[in-house]
N, C-alpha and C positions, 0 to 999 in steps of 0.2 A: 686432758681430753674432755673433761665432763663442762669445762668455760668453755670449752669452742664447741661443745654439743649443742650449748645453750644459746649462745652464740647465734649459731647456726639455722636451730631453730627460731630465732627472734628476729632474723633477718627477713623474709621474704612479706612480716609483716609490717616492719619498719621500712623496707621498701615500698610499700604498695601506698601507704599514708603519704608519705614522703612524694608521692606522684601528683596526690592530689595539690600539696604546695608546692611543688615544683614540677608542673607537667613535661614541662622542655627534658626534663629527663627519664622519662617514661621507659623509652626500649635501653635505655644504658642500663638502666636498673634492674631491668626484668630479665635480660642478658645476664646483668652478674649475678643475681640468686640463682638462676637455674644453672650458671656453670659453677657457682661453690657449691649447690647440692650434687652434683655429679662427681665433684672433688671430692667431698665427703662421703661419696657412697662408695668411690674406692679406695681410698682411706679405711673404711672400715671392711674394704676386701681382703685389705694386706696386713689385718690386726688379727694375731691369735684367739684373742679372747674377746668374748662382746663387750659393749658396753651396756652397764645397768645405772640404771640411777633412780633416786626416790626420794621426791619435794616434798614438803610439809612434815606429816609424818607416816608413822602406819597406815592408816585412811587415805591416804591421799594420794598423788598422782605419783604414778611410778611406770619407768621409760624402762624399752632394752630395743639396745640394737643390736644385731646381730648380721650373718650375713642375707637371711630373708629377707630382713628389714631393709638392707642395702640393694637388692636386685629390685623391688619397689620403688624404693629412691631416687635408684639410677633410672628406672624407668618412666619416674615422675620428669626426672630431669630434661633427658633425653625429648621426649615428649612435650616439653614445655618449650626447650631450645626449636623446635621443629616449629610448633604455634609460630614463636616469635619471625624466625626465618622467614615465615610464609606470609608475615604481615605487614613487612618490611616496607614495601610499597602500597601500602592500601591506607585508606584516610581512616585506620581504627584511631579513635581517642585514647586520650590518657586513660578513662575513665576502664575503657575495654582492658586495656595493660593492667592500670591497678586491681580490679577485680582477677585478672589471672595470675598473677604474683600471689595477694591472697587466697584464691584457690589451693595455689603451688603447697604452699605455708601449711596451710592445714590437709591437707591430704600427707605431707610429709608427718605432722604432727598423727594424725592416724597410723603411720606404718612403725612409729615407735612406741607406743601406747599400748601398756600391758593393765590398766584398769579400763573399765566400765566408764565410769564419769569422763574420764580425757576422752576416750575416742568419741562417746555422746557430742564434746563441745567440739569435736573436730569435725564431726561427721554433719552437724548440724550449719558449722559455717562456710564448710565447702556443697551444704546444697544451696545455701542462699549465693554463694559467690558463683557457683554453678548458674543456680536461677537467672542471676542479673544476666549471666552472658549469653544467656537462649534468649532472653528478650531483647538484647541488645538492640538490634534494628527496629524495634519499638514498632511494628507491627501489628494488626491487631490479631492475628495466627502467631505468631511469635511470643505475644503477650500472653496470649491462650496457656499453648504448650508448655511458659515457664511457668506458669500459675499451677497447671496442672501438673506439671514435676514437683513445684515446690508444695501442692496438700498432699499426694501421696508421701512424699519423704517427711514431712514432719508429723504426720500420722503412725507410718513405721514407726520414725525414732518417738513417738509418745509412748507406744508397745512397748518400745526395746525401755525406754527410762524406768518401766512400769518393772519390768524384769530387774534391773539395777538395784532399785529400791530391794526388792525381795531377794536380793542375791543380801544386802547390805545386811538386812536383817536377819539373816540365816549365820552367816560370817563375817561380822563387824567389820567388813571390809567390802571393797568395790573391785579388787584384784581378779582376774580371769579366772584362778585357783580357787573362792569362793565358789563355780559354781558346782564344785562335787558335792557340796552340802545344801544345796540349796534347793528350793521343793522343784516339783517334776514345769510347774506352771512359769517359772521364772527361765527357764533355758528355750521353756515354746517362743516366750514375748521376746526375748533378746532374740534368738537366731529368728522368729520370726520378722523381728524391722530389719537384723543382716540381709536375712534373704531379700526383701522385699526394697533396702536402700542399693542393691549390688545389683538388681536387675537378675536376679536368680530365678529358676524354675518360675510357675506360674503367678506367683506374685509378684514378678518382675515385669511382667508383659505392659508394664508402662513405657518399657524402653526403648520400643522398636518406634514409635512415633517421636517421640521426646530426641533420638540419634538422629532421626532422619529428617526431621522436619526444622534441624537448628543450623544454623552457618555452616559452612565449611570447616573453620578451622574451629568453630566448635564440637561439633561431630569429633573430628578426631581429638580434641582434649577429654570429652565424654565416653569413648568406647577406646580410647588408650590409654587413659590412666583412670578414670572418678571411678567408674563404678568399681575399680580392683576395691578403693576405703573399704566399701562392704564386706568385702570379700577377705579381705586380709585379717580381720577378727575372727572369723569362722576355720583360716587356716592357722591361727595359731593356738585355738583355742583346742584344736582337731589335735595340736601335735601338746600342747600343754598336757588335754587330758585324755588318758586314751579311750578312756569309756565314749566319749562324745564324737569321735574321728567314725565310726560305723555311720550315725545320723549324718556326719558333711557329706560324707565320700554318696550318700544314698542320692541324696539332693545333686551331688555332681552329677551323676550319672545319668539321672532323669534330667538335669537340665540340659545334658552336651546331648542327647538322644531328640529332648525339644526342640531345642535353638535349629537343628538340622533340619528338621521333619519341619518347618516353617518357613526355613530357607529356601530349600530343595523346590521351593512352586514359588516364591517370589519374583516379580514381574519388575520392580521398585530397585535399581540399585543400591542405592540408600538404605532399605529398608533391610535387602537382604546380607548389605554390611552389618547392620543394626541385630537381626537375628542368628546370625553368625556369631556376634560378641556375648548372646545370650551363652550360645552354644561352647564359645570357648572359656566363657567364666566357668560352667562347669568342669574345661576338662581342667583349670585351675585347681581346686578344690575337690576333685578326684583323686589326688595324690597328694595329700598339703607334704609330705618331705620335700617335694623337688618345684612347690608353688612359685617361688621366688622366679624360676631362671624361666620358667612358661610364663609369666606373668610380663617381663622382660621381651619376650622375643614375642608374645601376640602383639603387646603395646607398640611396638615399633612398628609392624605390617599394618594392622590395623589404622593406625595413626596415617601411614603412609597412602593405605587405599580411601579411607574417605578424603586425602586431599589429593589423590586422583580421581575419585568419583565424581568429586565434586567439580571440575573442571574439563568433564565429558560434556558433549555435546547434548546430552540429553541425560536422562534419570531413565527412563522407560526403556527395558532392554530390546523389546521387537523395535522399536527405533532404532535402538545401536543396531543392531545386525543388518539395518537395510543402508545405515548412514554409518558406513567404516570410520574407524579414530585413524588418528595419527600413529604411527608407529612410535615415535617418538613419546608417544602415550602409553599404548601397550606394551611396551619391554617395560617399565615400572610397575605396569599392573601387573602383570604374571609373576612377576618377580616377588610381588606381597604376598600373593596368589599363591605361590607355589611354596612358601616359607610356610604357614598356616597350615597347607595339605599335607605339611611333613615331607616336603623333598629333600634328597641328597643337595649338599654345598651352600645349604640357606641354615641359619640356626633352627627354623622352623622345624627339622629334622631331625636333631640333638633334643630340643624339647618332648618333642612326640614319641621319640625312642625311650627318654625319661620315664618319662609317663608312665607308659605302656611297661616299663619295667617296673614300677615301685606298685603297680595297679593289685589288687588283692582279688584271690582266685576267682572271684562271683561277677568281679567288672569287668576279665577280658573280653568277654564276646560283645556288651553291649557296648563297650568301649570302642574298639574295631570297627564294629557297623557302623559306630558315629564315626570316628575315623572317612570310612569312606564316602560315607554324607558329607563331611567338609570338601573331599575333591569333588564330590557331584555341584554342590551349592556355588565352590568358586571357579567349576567346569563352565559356567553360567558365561565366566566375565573373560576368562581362557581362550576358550573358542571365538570372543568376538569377529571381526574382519576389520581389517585396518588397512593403514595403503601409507606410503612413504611420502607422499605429498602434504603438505599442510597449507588448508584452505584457512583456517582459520589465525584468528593473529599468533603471535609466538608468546609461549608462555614466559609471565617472571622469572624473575631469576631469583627470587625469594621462592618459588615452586620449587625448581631447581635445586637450590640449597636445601630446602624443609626433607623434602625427597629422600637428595642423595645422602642426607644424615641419617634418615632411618631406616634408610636401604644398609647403608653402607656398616651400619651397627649389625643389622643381619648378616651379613658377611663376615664379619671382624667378628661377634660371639659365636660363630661357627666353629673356631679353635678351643669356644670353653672346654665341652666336651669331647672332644676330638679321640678318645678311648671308644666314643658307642660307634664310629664307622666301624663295623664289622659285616663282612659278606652277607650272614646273615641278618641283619638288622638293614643295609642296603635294598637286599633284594624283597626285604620285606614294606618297606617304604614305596621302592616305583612300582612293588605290585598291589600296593595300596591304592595309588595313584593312577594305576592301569584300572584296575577293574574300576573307581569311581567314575573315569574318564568314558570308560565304554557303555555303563552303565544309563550314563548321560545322553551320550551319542544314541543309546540307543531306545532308550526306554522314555525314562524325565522331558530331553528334549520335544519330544511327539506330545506328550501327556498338557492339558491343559485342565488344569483343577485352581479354583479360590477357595483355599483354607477360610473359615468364619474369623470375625475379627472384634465377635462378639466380647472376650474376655481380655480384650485393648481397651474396649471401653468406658470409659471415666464413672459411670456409675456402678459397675461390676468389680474395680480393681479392688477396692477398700473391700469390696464381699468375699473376694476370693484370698484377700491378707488373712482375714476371718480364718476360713475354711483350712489354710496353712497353720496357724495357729493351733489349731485343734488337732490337725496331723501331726505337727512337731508336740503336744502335749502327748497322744499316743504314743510316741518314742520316748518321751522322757518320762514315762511312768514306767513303760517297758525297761529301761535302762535302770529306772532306781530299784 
């Protein structure tokens, strides 16, 4: 198992090279890595024990997979299969394919990485393979936004490498388990570039431009699997040590309470997809035991609605409600829609029950509220008006396919946990879902407010990474 781990992992970047001398093979190839990684992540479903591994030597890079690492995986997969589906008919280049194969590659290489240094080199090559594909249309807004993704992100990861060093030097080693020994100032700079490369709490607030303002099917590779990288070092680091899981779960909380409170008056579909993913990365990391299977089930909605979004008639929602979609439209949308809000018969509702169980006595209430902030923010896109006619031409059938894979995954992991349907946890779900709906209808709706969009701004982002830094060193001197 540990050659075909390796294997495995060498693949999507021997792929992606391989495109460049051989374009004419582009989608065969980026088709077969994302369906061996999907192989492999259930493979590693149906193994008792994880796999560990450790290259070089004590120092050096050491892997585990486990079944977290596999709901990641699979979601990387999943996720990537959907890109491809949807681009099937469209004149993407080779160049588009190779850069998202290697994206695939290292983001995979991030969800097994149990040092410091491997996820650094992971985490740094899927910004740039990231980078390339927000510019891809060579734009000069396009060029912008990936320039400005790509100095925030390697300024994080200068933070976080700054932190590595000083974990190294505390504990001869790079291991996540170094950082119980290591001073209060090295756990600020590393969870500071997590927070800040994951789109987390306010030093993520690069993200909601950077989602909305990239392709289509970029969008949904960005807000259904990239930013999890971030985020997946911070839940394992949460369940490694336990001293440091108070500090994630705090930043959860406050970010699933943000991402809402942004959303909830967003005009932008796009955007308020975009501030949604802020808000569900934190409920990710509000519970790192059950990260894995919420990480899984937003990534497939999420995924699914910006390449609905993105083939609405308009962006601007007072436009949608005057210019109804296709029905044919809206039963996809709701259906992401309603997975995300925690309905009954969507996995979106096994996750949120999750959740909501593993949650520790101080997060249920503010947990809840955001709860019901998520049905007010996707009440937005719910209520549109639609009409059974279609004016406009008929969509792909790469939509189609891209869609009904990650719809149809939300349906199918609905039997993972099929133990949380209980009456009570049902009726706790549609009455989640009732009061954010009413809520809407009655209040939000009527309300017109522009939240500032001061702390988006490219001179302010890098000040406010700052200002998190010094909050995360407060905790961590508290903790030592």
């Amino acid at each position: 198992m540990n050659t075909l781990t390796i294997l495995w992992m060498a693949l999507p970047f021997l792929a992606g090279f391989t495109i460049f001398i051989l374009p004419q093979l582009d989608r065969y190839l980026v088709s077969f890595t994302a369906l061996a990684s999907a192989v492999f992540a259930v493979q590693v479903f149906l193994m008792n024990s994880p796999i560990a591994l450790q290259l070089l030597d004590s120092t050096g890079v050491t892997l585990f997979i486990d079944h977290l690492s596999s709901y990641f995986i699979l979601t990387n997969a999943l996720v990537t299969a959907a890109v491809i589906l949807y681009c099937l008919q469209t004149e993407k280049s080779a160049f588009f394919y190779a850069q998202m194969i290697i994206l695939h590659g290292s983001l995979n290489a991030a969800f097994i990485s149990t040092d410091f240094i491997s996820v650094y080199v992971a985490l740094e090559v899927s910004g740039i393979a990231a980078s390339l594909l927000v510019s891809y249309p060579r734009t000069d807004r396009s060029i912008w936004v990936a320039l400005r993704y790509l100095f925030v992100s390697n300024i994080a990861m200068l933070f976080y490498l700054v932190g590595a060093i000083l974990v190294y030097k505390a504990h001869h080693s790079f291991s996540f388990e170094g950082l119980r020994d290591a001073p209060p100032e090295a756990l600020a700079l590393i969870f500071m570039g997590l927070l800040s490369k994951a789109g987390i709490f306010v030093s993520g607030l690069w993200l909601p431009l950077t989602h909305s303002e990239s392709e289509t099917p970029v969008s949904a590779l960005l807000s259904g699997i990239v930013v999890k990288a971030g985020a997946f070092p911070l839940v394992r680091c949460a369940l490694i040590l336990e001293e440091v899981s108070p500090i994630v779960q705090i930043f959860g909380v406050g970010t699933a309470i943000l991402g809402v409170s942004y959303a909830m008056f967003e005009k932008d579909t796009k955007r308020l997809l975009a501030f949604s993913t802020v808000s569900q990365l934190g409920w990710i990391i509000s519970a790192p035991e059950v990260a894995g299977f919420y990480a899984l089930t937003h990534g497939m909605a999420k995924s699914s609605l910006f390449l609905i979004v993105g083939n609405l008639p308009s962006r601007d929602l007072k436009t949608l409600q005057t210019n109804p979609m296709t029905t044919a439209l809206w039963i996809p949308l709701i259906l992401g829609s309603l997975s995300i809000c925690g309905f009954p018969l969507l996995a979106g509702f096994e996750a949120k029950m999750l959740t909501l169980e593993h949650l520790v006595s101080w997060q249920t209430i503010p947990m809840n509220l955001a709860a019901v902030g998520t049905v007010i923010c996707f009440s937005k896109l719910i209520f549109l008006p639609h009409v059974r006619t279609e004016s406009n031409p008929p969509m792909r059938m790469g939509f189609w396919l891209a869609t009904g894979l990650l719809l149809g995954g939300l349906i199918f992991a609905n039997a993972v946990h099929y133990e949380l349907y209980t009456v009570a946890n049902i009726l706790k779900a549609i009455g989640i879902v009732a009061v954010g709906a009413v809520i809407y209808l009655a209040i939000i709706q009527r309300l017109v407010l522009n939240l500032p969009r001061m702390f988006e701004e490219f001179e302010h982002l890098i000040g406010v990474m700052s200002l998190i830094s010094i909050l995360l060193f407060w905790f961590a001197w508290s903790w030592h």
